[in-house]
C-alpha positions in Angstrom: -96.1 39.0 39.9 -95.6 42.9 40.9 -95.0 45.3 37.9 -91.2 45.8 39.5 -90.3 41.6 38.9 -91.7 41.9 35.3 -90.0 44.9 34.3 -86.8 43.7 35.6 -87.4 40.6 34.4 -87.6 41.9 30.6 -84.9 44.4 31.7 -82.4 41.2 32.5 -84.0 39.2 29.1 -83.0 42.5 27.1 -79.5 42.7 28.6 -78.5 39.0 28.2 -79.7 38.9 24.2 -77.8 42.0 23.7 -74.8 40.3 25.3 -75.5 37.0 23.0 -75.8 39.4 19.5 -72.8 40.8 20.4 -71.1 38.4 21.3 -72.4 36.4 17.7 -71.2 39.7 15.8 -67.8 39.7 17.1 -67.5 35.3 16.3 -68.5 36.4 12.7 -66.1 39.4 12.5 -63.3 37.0 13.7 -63.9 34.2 11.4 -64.2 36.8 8.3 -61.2 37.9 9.8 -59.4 35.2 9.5 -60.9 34.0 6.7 -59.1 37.0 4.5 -55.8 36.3 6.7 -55.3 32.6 5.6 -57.6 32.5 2.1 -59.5 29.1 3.4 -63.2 29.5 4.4 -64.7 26.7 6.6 -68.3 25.6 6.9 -70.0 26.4 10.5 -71.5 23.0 11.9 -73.0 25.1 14.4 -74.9 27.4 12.6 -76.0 25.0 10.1 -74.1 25.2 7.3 -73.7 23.1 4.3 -70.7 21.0 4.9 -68.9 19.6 1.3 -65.5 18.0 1.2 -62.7 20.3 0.9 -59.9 20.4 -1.6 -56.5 19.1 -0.2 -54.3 21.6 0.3 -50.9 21.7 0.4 -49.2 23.4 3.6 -46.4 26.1 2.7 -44.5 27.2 5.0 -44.1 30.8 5.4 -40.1 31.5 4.4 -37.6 34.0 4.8 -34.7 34.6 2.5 -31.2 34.0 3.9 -30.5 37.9 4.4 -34.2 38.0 6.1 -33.4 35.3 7.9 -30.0 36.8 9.3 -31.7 40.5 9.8 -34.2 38.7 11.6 -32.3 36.7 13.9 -30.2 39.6 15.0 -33.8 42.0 15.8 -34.4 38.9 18.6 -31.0 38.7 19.8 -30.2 35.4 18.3 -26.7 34.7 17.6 -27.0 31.4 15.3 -28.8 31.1 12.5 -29.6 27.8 10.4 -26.2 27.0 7.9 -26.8 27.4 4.6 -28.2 24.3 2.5 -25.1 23.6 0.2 -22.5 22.4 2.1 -19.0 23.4 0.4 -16.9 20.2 -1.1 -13.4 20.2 1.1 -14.7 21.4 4.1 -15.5 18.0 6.6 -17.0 18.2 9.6 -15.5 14.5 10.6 -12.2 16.1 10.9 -13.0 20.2 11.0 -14.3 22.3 13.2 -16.5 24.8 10.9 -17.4 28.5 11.9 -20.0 30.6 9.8 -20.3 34.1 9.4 -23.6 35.5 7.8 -24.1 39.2 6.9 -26.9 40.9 5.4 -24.7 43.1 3.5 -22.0 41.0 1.7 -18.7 41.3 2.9 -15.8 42.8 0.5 -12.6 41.5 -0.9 -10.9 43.0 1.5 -12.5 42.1 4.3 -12.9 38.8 3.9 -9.3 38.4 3.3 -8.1 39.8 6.5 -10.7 37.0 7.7 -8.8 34.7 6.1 -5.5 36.2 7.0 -6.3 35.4 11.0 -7.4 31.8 9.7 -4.3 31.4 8.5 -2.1 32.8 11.2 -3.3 29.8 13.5 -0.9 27.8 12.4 -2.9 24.8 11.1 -4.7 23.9 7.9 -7.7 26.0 7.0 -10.4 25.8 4.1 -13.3 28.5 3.5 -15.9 28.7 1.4 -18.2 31.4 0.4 -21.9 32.1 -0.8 -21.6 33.9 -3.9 -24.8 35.9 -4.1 -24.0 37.4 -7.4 -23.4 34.0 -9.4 -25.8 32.1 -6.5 -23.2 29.3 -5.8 -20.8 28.4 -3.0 -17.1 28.6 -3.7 -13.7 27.6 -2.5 -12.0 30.7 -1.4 -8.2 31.5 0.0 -6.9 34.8 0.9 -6.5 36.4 -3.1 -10.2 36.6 -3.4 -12.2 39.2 -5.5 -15.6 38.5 -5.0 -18.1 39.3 -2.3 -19.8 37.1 0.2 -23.0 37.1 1.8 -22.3 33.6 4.1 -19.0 32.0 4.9 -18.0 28.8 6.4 -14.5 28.5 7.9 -13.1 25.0 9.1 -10.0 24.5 10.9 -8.5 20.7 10.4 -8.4 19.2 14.1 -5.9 16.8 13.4 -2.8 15.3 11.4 0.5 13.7 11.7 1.6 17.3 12.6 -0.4 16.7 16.1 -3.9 17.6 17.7 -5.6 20.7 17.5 -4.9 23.2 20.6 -7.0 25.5 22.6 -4.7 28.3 21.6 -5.0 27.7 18.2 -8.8 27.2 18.7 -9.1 30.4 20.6 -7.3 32.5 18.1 -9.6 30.8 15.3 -12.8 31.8 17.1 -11.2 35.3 18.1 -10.6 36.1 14.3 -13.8 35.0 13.2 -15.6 37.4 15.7 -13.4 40.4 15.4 -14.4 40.5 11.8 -18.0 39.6 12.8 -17.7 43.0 15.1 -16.2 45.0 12.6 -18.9 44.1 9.9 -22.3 43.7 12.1 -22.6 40.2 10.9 -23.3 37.3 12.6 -20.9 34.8 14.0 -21.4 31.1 15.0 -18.5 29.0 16.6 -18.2 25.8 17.5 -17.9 24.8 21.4 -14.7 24.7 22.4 -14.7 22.2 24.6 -16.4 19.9 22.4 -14.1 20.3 19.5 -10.9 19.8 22.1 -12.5 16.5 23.0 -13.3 15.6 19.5 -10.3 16.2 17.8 -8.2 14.2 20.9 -10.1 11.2 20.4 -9.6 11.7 16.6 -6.0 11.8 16.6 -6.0 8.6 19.8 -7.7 6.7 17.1 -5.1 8.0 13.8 -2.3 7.4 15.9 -4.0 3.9 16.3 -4.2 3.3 13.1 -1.3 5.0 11.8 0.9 2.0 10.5 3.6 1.8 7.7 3.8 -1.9 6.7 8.1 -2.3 5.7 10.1 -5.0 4.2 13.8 -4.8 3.7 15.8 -6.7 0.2 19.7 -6.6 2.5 23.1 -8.0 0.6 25.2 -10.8 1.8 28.2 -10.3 4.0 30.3 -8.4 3.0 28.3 -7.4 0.0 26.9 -4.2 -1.0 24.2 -3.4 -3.8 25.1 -0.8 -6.8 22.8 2.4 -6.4 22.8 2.5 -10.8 22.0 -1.6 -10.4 19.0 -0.5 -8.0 17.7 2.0 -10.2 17.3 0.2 -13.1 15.3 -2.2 -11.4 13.1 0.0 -9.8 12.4 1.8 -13.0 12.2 -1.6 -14.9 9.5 -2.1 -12.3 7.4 1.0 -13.2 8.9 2.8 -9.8 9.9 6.4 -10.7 12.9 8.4 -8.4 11.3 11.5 -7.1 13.3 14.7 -5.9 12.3 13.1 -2.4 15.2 10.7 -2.9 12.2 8.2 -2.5 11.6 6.2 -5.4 7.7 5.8 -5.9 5.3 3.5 -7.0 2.0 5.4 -8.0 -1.5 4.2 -8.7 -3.4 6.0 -12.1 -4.7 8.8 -9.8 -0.9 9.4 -9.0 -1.0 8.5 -5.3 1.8 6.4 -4.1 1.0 2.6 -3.1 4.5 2.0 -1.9 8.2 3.5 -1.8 11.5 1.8 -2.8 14.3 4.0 -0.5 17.3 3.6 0.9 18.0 2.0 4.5 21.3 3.6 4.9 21.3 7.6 5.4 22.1 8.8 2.0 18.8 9.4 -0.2 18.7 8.3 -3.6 18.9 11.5 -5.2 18.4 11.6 -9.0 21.8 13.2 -9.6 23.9 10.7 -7.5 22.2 7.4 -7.2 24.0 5.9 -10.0 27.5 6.8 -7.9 26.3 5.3 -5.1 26.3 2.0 -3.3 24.0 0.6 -0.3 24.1 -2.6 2.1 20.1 -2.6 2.1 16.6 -1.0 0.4 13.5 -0.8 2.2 10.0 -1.1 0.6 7.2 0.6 2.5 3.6 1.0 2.6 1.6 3.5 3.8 -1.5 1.9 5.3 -4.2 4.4 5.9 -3.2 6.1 2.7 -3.8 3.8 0.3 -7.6 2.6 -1.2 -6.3 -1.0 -2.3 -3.7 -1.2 -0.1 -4.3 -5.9 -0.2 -2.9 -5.2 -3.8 -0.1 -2.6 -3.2 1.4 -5.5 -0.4 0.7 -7.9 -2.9 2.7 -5.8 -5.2 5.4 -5.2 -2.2 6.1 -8.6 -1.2 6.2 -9.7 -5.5 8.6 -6.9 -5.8 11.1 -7.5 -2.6 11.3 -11.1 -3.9 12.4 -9.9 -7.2 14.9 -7.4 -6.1 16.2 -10.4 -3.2 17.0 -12.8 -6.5 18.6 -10.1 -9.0 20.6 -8.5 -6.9 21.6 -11.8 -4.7 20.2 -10.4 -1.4 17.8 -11.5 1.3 14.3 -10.8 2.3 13.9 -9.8 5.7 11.7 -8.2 7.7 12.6 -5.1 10.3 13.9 -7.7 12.9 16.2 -8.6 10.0 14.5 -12.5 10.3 13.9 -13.9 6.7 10.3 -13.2 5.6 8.3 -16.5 5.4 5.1 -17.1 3.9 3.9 -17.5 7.7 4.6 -13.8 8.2 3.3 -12.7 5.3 0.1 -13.9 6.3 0.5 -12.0 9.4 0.9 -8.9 7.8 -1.9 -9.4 5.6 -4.3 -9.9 8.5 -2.6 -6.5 10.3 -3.5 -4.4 7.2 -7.3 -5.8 6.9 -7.9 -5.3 10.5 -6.5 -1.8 10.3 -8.6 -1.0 7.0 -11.8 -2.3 9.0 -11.6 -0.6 12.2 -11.1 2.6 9.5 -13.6 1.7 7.4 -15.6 1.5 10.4 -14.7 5.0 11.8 -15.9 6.7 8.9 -12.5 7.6 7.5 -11.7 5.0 3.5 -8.3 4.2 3.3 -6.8 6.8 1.1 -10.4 9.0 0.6 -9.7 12.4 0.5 -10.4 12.6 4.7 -7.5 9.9 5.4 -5.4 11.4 3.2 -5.8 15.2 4.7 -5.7 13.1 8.1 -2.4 11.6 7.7 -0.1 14.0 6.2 
């Protein structure tokens, strides 16, 4: 072997462990690295050293606050950010469609109530809740408020006996919610449009489904007529009580209404005339989706219309005007439980809170 092959061969040997130490150095400097970065060292197998068990250790995630959060999201461009974690009692999602608005500077009084004010103006009804950064809580809000709010969530109710939501009404909802989202720098978060429109028809198909008032009528003999002071003292015997309504009212201990003792003729029962008055028929109704035990309040019904039928010498009938048998009281029985199981089934308790916004 020449002198050239042997130089170049210690040459290329020199070169190659010089790329190997440097290459060792900068593993080392990485692994020290990243050693201070995460506070966790970790035996190396390949260098031969000692291995020992290590520790379990619990995995934190790295968190930002909600302001963070929101300051962060709008650096990438994001316009959503996660809702808060406490969802605000009142506000359902079954039957609203919810907006947020998050700022990192809390919005005023006064700017949250011209929020509120556009809510309002879309002609349907509206809850809102806010996070209360001072006091650390969510709270029920309305137009009159005082405090300031770092998060809001706005819900519009998509349906009632009043009809379905519209896309107008939807639009304008959405539009106020980002004007004041422009006018502040916060972030705004809608729901789809579409989606909600599709939501809230199939909601009120199904409430206008269910939506039954179960009647039977107490009507006088030929010729006959029942005294309006005769049919008050019954009623009241009964534990019904006349309400300004006209509508004499049967209430649960909660003070909702299991069933209504009215008149079938035109003239109300008001409080100040009824004992002037006469009537050929009274009608005693129940409003199905709108009361929790509603097998006890027809129970109640059908005790009650036999009673006023024998005192005041009139008939039981049903809306037909046909006598009301046992037969067909057993048919009505079966109508309200399948009606309180395809509720029950849908998510929306006969009188809970949701029917009871849903069917008003």
């Amino acid at each position: 072997m020449s002198d050239l092959q042997i130089s170049l061969l210690a040459i290329g040997a020199v070169v190659i462990g010089g790329v190997l130490a440097y290459n060792w150095f900068q593993e080392r400097q990485l692994q020290r690295r990243l050693g201070e970065a995460f506070g966790e060292t970790h035996p190396d197998v390949l260098l031969g050293e000692a291995s020992a068990r290590a520790e379990p250790v619990t995995r934190v995630e790295p968190q930002l606050d909600d302001n963070k959060r929101v300051e962060a999201a709008a650096q990438r461009g994001v316009t959503s950010v996660p809702e808060p974690p406490h969802a605000m009692a009142g506000i359902d999602e079954t039957i609203d469609c919810v907006a947020t608005l998050f700022s990192d500077t809390p919005l005023t009084a006064a700017q949250v109530s011209e929020l509120l004010s556009g809510v309002a103006a879309c002609g349907r009804t509206w809850r809102a809740a806010g996070f209360n950064a001072s006091v650390g809580k969510w709270e029920e809000i309305n137009r009159a408020v005082t405090a300031q709010y770092s998060q809001l969530r706005l819900a519009l109710q998509m349906a009632n006996r009043g009809g379905v939501i519209s896309a107008v009404q939807l639009g304008a909802f959405c539009d106020a919610i980002n004007t004041a989202a422009s006018r502040t720098s916060a972030l705004a978060q809608c729901p789809d449009a579409e989606s909600v429109l599709r939501k809230a028809h199939e909601l009120d198909l199904f409430c206008s489904d269910v939506d039954v008032a179960i009647g039977v009528n107490v009507i006088a003999a030929e010729g006959e007529s029942f005294s309006g002071a005769r049919v008050r003292a019954l009623a009241e015997g009964e534990g019904l009580t006349l309400e300004p309504d006209g509508v004499f009212h049967l209430e649960d201990e909660n003070g909702q209404t299991l069933l209504t003792l009215s008149n079938q003729e035109a003239a109300m029962f008001l409080p100040e005339a009824v004992n002037g008055m006469t009537t050929r028929g009274v009608t005693l109704l129940l409003d199905v989706p709108r009361v929790v035990m509603a097998e006890r309040a027809l129970q109640r019904m059908f005790e009650l219309g036999r009673t006023l039928a024998v005192t005041l010498k009139g008939r039981l009938v049903d809306d037909n005007r046909a006598t009301l048998t046992a037969a067909s009281m057993d048919q009505i029985r079966q109508q309200l439980k399948d009606i309180h199981f395809a509720m029950n089934e849908r998510g929306i308790a006969p009188g809970s809170a949701r029917a009871l916004r849903l069917f008003s």
